[in-house]
TIZA-609149 format. One record per atom (N, C-alpha, C, O, CB): residue number from 1; residue in three letters; chain; z negated, y negated, x. Coordinates in steps of 0.05 Angstrom, whole numbers, plus 32768, in hexadecimal, padded with zeros to 4 digits. Each point is the difference from the previous one (the first is absolute). Glycine has a CB too. Example, Ala and Ser with C-alpha at 12.3 -4.5 7.8 and 13.67 -1.06 7.14 Angstrom:
2
[1; ala; A; [7F64; 8072; 8108]] [1; ala; A; [8000; 7FE8; 7FEE]] [1; ala; A; [8000; 7FE8; 8012]] [1; ala; A; [7FF3; 8000; 8015]] [1; ala; A; [7FF4; 8017; 7FC5]] [2; ser; A; [8027; 7FD4; 801F]] [2; ser; A; [7FFF; 7FE8; 8010]] [2; ser; A; [7FF2; 7FEA; 7FF1]] [2; ser; A; [7FFC; 7FEA; 800A]] [2; ser; A; [802F; 8023; 800E]] 
This chain:
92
[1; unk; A; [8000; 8017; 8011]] [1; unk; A; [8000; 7FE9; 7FEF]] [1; unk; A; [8000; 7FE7; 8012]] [1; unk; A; [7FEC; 7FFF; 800E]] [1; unk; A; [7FFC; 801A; 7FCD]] [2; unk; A; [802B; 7FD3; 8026]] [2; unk; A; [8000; 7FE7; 800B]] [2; unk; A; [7FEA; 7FEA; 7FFC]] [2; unk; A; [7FFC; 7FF9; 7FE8]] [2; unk; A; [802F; 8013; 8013]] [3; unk; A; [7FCC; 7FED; 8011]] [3; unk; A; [7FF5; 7FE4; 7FF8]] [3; unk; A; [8009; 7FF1; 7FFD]] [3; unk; A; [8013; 7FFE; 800F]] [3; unk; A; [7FD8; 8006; 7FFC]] [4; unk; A; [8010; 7FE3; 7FE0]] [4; unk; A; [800B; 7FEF; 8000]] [4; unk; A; [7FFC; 7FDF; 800F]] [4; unk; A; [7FEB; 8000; 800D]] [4; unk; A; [801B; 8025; 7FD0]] [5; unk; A; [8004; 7FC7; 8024]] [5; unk; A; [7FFD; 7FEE; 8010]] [5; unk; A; [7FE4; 7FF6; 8007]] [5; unk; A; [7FF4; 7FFD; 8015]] [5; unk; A; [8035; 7FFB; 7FDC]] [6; unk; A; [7FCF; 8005; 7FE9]] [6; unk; A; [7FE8; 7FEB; 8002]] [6; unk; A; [7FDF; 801A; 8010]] [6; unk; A; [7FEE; 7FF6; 800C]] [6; unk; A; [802A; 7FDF; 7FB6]] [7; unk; A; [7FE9; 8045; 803C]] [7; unk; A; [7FF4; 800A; 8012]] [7; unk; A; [8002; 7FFA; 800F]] [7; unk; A; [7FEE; 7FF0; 8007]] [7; unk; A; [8011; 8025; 7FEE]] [8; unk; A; [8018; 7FF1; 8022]] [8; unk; A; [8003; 7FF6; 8019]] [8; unk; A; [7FFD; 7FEC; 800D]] [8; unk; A; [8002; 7FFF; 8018]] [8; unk; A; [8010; 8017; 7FE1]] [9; unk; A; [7FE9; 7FD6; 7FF7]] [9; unk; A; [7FFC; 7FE2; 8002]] [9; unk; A; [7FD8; 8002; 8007]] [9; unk; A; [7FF1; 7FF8; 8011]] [9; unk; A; [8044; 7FF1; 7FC3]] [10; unk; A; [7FCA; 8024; 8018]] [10; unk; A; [7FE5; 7FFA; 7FFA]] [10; unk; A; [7FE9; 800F; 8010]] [10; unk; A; [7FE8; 7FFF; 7FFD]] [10; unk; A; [802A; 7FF6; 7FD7]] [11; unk; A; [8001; 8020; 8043]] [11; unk; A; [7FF3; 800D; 8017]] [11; unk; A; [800D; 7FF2; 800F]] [11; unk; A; [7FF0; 7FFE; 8012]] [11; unk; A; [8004; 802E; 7FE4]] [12; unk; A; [801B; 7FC9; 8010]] [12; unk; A; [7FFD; 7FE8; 8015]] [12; unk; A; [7FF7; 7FED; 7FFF]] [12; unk; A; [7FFA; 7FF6; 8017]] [12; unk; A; [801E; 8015; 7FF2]] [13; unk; A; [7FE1; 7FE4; 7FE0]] [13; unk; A; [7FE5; 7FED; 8004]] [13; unk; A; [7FE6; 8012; 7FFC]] [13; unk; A; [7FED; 7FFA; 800E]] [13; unk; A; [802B; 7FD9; 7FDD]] [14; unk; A; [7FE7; 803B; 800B]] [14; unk; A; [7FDF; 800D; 800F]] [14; unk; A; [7FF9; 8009; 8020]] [14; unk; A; [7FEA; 7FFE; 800B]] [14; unk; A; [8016; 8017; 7FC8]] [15; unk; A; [8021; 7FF8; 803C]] [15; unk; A; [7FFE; 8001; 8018]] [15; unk; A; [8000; 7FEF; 8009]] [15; unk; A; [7FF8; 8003; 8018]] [15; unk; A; [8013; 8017; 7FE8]] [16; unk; A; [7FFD; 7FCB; 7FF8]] [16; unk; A; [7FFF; 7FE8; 801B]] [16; unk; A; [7FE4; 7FFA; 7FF3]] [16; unk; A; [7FEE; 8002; 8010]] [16; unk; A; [804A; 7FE3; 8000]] [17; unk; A; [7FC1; 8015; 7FDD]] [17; unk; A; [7FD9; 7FFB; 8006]] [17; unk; A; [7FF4; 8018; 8009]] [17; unk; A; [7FE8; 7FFB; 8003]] [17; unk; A; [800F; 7FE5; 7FD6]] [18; unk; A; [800D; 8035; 802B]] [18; unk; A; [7FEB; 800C; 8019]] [18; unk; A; [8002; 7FFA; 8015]] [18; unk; A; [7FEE; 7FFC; 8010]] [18; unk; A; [800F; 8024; 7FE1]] [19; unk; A; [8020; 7FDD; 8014]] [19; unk; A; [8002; 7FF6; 801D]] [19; unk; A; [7FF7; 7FE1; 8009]] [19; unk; A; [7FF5; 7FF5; 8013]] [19; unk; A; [8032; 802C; 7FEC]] [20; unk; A; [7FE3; 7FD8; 7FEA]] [20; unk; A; [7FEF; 7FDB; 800B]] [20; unk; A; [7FDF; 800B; 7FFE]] [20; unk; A; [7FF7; 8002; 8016]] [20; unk; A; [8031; 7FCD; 7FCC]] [21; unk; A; [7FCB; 8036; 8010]] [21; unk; A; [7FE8; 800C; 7FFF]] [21; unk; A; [7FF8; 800D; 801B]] [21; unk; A; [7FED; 7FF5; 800B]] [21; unk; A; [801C; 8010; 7FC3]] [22; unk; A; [8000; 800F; 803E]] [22; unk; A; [7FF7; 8006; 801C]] [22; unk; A; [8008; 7FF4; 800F]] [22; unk; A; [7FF5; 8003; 8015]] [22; unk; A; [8007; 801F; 7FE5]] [23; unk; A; [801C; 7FC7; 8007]] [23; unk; A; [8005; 7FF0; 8017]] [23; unk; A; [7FE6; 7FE8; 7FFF]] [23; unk; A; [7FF4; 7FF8; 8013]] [23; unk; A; [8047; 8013; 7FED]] [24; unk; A; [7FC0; 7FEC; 7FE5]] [24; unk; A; [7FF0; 7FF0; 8000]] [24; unk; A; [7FE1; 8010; 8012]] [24; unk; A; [7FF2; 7FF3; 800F]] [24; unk; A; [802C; 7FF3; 7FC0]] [25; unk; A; [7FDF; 802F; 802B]] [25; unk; A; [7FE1; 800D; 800E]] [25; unk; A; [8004; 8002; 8011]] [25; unk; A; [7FEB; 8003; 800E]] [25; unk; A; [8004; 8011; 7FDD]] [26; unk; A; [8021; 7FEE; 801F]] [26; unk; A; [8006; 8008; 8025]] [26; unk; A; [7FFE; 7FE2; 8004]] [26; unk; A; [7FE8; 7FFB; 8005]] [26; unk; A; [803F; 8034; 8005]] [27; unk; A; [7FE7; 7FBB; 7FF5]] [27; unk; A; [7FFD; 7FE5; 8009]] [27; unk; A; [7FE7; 7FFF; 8000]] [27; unk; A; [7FF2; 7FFA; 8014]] [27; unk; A; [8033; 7FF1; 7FDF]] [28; unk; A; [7FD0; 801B; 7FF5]] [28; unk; A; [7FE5; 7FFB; 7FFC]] [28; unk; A; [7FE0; 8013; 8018]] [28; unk; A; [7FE9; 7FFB; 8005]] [28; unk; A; [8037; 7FFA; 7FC0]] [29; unk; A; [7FF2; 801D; 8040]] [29; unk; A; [7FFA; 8008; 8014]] [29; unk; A; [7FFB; 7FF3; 8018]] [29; unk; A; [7FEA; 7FFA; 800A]] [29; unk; A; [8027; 801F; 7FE0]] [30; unk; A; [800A; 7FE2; 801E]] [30; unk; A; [8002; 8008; 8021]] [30; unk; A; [7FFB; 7FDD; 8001]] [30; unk; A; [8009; 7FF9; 8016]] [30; unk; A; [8020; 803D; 7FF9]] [31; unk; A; [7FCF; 7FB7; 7FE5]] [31; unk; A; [7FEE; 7FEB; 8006]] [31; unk; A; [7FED; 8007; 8013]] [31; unk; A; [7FF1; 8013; 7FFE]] [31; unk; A; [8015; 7FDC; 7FDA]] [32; unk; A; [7FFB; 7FFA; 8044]] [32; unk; A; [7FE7; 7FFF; 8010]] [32; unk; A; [7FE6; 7FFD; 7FF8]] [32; unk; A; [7FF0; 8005; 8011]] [32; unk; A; [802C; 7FEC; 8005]] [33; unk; A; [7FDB; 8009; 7FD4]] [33; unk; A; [7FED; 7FF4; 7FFC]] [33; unk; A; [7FF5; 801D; 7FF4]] [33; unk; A; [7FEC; 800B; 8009]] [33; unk; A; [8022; 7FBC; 7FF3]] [34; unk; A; [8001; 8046; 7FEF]] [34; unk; A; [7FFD; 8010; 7FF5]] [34; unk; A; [7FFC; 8023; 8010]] [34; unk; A; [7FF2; 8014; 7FF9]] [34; unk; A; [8025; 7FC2; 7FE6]] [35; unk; A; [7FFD; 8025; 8039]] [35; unk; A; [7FFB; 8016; 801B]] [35; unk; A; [7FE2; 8000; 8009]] [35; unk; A; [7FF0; 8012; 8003]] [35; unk; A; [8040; 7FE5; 8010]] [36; unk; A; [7FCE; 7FE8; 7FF1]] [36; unk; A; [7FE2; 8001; 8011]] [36; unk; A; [7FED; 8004; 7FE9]] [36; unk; A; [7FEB; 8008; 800A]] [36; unk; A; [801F; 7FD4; 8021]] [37; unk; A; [7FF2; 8022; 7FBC]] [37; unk; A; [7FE9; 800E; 7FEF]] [37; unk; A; [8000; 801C; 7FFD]] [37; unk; A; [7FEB; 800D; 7FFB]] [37; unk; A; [8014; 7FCD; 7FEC]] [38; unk; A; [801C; 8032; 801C]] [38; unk; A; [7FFB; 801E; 7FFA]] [38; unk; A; [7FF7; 8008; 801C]] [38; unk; A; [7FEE; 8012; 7FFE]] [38; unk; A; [8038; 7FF8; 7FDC]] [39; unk; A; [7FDF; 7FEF; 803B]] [39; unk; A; [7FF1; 8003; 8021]] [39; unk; A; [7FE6; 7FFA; 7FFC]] [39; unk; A; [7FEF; 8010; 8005]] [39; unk; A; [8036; 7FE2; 8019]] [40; unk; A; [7FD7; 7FFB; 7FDA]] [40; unk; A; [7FE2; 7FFC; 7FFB]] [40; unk; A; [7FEA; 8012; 7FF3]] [40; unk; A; [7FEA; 8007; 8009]] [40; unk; A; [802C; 7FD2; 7FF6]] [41; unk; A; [7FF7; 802E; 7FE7]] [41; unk; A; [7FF0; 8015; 7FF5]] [41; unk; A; [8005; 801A; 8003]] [41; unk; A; [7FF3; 8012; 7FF5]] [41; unk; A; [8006; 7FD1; 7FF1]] [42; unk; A; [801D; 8021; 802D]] [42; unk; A; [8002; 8024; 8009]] [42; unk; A; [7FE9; 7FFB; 801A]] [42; unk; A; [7FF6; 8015; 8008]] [42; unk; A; [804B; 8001; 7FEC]] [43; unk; A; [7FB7; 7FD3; 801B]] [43; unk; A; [7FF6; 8004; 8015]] [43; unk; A; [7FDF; 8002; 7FFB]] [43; unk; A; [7FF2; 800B; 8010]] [43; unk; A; [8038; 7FDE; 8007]] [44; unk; A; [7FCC; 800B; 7FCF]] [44; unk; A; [7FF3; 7FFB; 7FF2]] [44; unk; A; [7FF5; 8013; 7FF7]] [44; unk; A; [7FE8; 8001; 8003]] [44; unk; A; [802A; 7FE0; 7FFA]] [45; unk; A; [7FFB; 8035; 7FF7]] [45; unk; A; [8003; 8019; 7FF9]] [45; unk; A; [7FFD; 8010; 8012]] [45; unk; A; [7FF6; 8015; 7FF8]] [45; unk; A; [801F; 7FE0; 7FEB]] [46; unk; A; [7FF2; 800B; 8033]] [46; unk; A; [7FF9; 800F; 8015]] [46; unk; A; [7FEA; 7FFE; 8010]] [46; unk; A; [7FF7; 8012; 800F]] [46; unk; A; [802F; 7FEE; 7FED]] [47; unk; A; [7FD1; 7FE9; 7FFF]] [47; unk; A; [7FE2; 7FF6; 800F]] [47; unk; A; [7FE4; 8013; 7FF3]] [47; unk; A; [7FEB; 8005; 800B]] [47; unk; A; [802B; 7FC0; 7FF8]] [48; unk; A; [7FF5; 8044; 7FDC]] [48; unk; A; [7FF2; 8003; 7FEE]] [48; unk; A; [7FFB; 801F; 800B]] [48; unk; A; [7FEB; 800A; 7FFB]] [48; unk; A; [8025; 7FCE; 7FDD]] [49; unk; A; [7FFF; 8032; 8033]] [49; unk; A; [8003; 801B; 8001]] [49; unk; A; [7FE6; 800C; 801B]] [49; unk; A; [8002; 7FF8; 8017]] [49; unk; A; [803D; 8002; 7FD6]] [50; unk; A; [7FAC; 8018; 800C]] [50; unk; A; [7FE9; 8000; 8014]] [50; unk; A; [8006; 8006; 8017]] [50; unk; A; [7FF5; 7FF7; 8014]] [50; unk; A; [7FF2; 8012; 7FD1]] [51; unk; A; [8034; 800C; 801A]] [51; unk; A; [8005; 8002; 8022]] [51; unk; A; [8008; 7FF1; 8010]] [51; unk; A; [7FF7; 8001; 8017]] [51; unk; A; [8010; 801C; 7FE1]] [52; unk; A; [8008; 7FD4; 8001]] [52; unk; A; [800A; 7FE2; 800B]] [52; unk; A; [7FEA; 7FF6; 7FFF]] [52; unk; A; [8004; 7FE9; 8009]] [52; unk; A; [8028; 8010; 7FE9]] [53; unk; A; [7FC4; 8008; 800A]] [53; unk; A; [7FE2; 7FEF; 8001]] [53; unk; A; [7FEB; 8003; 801A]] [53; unk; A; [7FF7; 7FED; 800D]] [53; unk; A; [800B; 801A; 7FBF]] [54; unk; A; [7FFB; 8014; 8037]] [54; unk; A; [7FF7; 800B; 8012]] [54; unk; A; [800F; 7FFE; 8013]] [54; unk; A; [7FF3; 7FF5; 8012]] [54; unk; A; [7FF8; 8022; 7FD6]] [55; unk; A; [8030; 7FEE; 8023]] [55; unk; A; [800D; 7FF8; 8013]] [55; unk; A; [8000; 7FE6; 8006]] [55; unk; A; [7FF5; 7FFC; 8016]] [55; unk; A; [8021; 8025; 7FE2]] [56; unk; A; [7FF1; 7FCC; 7FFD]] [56; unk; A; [7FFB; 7FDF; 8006]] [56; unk; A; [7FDE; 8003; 8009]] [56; unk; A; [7FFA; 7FF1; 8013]] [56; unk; A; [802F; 7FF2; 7FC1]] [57; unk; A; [7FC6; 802B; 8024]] [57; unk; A; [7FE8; 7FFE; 8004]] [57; unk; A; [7FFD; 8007; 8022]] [57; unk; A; [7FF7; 7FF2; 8012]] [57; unk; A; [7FFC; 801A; 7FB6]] [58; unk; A; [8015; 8006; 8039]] [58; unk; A; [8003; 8010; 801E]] [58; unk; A; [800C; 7FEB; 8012]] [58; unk; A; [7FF2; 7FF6; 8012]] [58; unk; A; [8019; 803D; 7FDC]] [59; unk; A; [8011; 7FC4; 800D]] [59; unk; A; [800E; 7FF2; 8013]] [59; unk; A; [7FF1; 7FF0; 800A]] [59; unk; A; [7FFD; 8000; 8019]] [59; unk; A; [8028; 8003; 7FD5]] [60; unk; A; [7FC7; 7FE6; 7FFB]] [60; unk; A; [7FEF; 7FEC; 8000]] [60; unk; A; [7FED; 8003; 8014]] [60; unk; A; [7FF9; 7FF0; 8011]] [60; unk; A; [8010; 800B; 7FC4]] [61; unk; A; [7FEE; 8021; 8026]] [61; unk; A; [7FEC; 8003; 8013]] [61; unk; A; [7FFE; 800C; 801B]] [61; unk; A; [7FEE; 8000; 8010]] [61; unk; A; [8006; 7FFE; 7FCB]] [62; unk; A; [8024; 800B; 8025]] [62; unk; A; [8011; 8003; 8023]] [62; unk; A; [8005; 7FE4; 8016]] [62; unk; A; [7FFD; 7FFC; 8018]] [62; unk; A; [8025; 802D; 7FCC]] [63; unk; A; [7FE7; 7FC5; 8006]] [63; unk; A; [800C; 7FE6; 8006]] [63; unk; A; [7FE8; 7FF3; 800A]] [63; unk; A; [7FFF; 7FFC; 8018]] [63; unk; A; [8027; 8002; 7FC6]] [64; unk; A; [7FBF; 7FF9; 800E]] [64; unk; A; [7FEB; 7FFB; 8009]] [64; unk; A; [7FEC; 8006; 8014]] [64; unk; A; [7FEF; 7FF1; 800A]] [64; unk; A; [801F; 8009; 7FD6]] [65; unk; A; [7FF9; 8029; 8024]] [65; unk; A; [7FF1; 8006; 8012]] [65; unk; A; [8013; 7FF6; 8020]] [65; unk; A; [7FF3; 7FF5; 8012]] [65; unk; A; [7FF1; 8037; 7FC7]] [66; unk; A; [8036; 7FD8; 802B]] [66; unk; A; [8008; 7FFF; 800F]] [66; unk; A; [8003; 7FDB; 8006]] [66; unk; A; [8002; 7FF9; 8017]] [66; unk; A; [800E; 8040; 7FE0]] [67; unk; A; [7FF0; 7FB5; 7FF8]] [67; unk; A; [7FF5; 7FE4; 800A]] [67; unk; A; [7FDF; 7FFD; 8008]] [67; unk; A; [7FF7; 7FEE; 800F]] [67; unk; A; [8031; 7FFF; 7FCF]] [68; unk; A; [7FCB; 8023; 8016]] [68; unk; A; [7FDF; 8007; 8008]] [68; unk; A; [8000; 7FFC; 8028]] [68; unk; A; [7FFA; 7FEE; 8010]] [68; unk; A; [7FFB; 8043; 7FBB]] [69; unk; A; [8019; 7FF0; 8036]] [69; unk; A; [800A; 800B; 8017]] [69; unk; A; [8008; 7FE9; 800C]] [69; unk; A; [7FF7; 8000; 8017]] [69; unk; A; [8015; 802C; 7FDA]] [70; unk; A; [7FFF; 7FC4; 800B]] [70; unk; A; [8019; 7FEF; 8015]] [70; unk; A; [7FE9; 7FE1; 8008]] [70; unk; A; [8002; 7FF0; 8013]] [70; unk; A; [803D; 8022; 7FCA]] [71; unk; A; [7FB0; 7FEF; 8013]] [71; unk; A; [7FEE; 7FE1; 8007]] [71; unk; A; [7FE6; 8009; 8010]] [71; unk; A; [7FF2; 7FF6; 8012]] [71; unk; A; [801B; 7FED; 7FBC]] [72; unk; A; [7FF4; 8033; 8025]] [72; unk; A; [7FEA; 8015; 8017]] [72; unk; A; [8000; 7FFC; 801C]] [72; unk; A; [7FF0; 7FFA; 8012]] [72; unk; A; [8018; 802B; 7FD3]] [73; unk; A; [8012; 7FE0; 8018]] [73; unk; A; [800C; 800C; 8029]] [73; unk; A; [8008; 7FE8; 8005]] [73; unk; A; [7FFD; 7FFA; 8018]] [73; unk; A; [801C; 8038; 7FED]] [74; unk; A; [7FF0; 7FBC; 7FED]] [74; unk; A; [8007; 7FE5; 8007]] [74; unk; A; [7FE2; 7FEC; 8004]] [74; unk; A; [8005; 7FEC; 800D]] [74; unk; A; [802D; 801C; 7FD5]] [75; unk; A; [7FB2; 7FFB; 8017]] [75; unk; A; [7FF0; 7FFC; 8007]] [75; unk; A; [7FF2; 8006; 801E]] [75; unk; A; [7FF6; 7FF2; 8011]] [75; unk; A; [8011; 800C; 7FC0]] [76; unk; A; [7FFD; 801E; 802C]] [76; unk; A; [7FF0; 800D; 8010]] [76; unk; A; [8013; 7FFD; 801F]] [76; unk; A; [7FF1; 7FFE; 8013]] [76; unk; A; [7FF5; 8024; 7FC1]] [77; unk; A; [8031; 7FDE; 8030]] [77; unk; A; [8016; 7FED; 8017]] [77; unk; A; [7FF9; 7FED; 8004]] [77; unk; A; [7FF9; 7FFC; 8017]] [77; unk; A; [8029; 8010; 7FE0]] [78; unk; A; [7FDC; 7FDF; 7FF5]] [78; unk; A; [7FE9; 7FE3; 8009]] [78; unk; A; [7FE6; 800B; 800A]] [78; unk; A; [7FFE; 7FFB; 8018]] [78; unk; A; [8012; 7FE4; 7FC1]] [79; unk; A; [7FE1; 802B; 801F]] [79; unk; A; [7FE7; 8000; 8009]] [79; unk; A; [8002; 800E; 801C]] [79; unk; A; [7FF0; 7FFC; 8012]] [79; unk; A; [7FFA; 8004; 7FBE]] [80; unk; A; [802A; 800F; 8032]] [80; unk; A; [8001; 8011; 801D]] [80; unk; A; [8002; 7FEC; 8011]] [80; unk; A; [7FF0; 7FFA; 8011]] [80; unk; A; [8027; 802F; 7FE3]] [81; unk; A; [8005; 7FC8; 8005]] [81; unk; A; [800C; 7FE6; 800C]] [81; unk; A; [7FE9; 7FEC; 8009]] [81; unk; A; [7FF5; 8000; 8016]] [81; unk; A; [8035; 8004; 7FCA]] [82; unk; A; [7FD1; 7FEF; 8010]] [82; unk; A; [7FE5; 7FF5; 800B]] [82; unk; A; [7FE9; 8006; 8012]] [82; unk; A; [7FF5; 7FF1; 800F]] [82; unk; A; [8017; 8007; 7FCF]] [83; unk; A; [7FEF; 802B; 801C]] [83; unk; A; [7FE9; 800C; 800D]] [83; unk; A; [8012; 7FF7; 801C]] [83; unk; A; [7FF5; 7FF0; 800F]] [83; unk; A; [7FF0; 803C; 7FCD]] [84; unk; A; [8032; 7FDE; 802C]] [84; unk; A; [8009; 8008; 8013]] [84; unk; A; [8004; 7FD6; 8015]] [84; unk; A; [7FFE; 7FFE; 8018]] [84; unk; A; [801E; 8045; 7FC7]] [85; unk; A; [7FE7; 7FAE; 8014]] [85; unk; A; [8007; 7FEB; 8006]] [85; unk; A; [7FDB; 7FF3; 8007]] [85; unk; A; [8000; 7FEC; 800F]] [85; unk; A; [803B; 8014; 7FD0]] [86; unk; A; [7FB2; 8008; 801C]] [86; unk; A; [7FE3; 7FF2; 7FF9]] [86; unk; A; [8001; 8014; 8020]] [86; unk; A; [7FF3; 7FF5; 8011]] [86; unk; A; [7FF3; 7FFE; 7FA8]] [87; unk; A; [8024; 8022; 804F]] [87; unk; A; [7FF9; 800F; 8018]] [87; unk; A; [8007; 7FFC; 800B]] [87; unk; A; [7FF2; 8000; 8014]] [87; unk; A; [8007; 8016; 7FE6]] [88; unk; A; [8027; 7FE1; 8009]] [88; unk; A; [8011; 7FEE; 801A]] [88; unk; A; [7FF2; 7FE4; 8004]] [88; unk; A; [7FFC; 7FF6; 8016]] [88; unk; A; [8037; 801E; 7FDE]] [89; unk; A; [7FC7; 7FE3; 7FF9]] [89; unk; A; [7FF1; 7FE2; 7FF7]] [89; unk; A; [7FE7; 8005; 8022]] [89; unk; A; [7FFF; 7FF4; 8015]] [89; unk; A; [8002; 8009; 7F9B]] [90; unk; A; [7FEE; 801C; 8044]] [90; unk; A; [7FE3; 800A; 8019]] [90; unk; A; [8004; 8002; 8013]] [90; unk; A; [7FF0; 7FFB; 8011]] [90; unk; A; [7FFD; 801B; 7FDE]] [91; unk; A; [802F; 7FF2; 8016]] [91; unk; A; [8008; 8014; 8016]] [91; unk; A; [800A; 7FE0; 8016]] [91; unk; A; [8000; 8003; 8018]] [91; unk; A; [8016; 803A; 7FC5]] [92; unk; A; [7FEF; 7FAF; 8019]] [92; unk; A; [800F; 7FE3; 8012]] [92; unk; A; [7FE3; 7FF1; 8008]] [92; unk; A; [7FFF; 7FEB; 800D]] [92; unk; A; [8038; 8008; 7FD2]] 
């Protein structure tokens, strides 16, 4: 059985509004503004997640211990430094 015109007409204006319809969501998409909120809340979302929690927790506390470490030895080189300079100081 043929169709006739005014069908055919009338699936091609329903097909061009889906398509303007997803062209419009995709523009609506791929906006910068609109990229950086969905980044925002997948990162957001990921923060939320406990293992990622505990790991940032860890890193944190590798990082800290190892700046701990670094003002430590960076003290204790001055104080050598000095000891050693207060002895050349005795020694003239």
């Amino acid at each position: 059985m043929a169709r006739n015109i005014d069908d055919i007409q009338r699936d091609i204006e329903r097909t061009r509004r889906q398509l303007a319809g997803t062209l419009d969501e995709l523009a609506d998409r791929s906006k910068p503004q609109n990229l950086v909120g969905d980044a925002k809340t997948a990162a957001a979302n990921k923060l939320q997640q406990r293992n990622v929690q505990y790991v940032i927790a860890g890193v944190s506390a590798v990082v800290i211990g190892l700046i701990a470490l670094g003002v430590t030895r960076s003290r204790r080189r001055s104080s050598d430094l000095k000891e050693l300079q207060r002895l050349l100081a005795e020694r003239n």
